[in-house]
C-alpha positions as CSV (number, residue, x, y, z in Angstrom):
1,X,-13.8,-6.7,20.8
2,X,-14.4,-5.1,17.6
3,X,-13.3,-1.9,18.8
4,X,-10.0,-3.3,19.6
5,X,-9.6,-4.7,16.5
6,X,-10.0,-1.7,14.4
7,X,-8.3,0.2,16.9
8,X,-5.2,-2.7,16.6
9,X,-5.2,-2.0,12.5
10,X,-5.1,1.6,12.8
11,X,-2.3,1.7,15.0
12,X,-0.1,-1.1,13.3
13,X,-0.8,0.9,9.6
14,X,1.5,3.1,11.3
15,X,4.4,1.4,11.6
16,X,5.4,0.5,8.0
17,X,5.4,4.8,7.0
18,X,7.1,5.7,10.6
19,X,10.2,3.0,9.4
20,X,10.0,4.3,6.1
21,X,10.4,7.9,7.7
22,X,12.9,7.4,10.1
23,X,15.4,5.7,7.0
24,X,14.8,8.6,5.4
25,X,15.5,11.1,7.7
26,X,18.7,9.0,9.1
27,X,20.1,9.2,5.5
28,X,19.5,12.6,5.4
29,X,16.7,12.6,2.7
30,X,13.4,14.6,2.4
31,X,10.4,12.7,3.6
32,X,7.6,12.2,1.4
33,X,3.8,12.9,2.4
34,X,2.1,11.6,-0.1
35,X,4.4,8.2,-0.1
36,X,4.1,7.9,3.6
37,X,0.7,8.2,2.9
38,X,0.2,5.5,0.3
39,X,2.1,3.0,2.3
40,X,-0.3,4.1,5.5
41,X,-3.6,3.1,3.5
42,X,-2.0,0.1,1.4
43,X,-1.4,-1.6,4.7
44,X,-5.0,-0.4,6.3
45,X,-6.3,-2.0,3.5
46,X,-3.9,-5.4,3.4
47,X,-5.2,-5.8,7.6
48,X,-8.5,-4.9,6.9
49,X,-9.0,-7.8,3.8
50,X,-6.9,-9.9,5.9
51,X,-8.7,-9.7,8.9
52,X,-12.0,-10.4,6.9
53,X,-11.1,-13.3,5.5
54,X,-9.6,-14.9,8.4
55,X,-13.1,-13.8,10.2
56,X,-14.2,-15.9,6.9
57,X,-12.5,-18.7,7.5
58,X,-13.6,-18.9,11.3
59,X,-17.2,-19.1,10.2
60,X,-17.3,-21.2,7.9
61,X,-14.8,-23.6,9.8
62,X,-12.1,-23.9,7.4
63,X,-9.3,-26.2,8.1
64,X,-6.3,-24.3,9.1
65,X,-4.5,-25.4,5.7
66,X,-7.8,-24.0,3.6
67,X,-7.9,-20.9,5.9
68,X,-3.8,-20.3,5.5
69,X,-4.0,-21.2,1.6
70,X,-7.2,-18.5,1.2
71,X,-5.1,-15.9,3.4
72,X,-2.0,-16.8,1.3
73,X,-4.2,-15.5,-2.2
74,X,-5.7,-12.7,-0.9
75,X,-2.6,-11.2,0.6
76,X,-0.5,-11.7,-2.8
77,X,-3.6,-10.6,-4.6
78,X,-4.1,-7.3,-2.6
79,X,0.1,-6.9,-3.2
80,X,-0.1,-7.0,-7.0
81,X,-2.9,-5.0,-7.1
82,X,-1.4,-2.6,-4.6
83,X,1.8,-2.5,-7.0
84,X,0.0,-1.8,-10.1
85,X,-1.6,1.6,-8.5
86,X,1.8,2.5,-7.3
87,X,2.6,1.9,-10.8
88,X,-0.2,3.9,-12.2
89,X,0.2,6.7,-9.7
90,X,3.8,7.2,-10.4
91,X,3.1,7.1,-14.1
92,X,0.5,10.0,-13.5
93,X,2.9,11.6,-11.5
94,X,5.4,12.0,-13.9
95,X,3.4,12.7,-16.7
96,X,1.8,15.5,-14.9
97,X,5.1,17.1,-14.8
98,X,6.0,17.0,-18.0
99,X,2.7,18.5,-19.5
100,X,3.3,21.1,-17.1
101,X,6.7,21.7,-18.8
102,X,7.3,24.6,-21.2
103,X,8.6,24.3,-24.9
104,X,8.9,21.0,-26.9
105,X,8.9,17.6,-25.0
106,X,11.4,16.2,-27.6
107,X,14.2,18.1,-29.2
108,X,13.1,19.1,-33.5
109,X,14.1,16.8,-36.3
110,X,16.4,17.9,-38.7
């Protein structure tokens, strides 16, 4: 059964990058790797915490409301947390470009 489940998580990480993708490509964009990649593991890793604590919840016989209100924290937790790397990344993104830029960064004072 574990096989499955892991199996289940893989496959279903998928899907949020292959919408993503197949917007892009309809609008006629360039699709990212490295965004289609990030969106692959930040869902891996929402399924994975969320399938922990629901396997939590079953042991320790939760109620459903407990085991609903603990899943409830965990998946806004793991979305904030998930925001502020996209956050960072992005910001390390950009600043990497713009050390890599010749000449001054801001125009001379007068």
């Amino acid at each position: 059964m574990r096989r499955w489940r892991i199996a289940a998580i893989l496959v279903a990480s998928l899907v949020p990058g292959a919408i993503d993708a197949s917007h892009t490509l309809a609008s006629g964009g360039r699709v990212e790797p490295a965004y289609l990649a990030f969106t692959t593991l930040g869902v891996i890793v929402l399924l994975a915490a969320l399938t922990a604590t629901f396997d939590l919840a079953m042991r320790r016989r939760m109620t459903s409301v407990r085991g609903f209100a603990l899943s409830a924290a965990v998946a806004v937790g793991l979305g904030v947390a998930e925001s502020l790397a996209g956050g960072a990344l992005a910001g390390a993104a950009s600043c990497s470009c713009d050390s890599t830029r010749s000449g001054p960064s801001r125009p001379p004072s007068a």
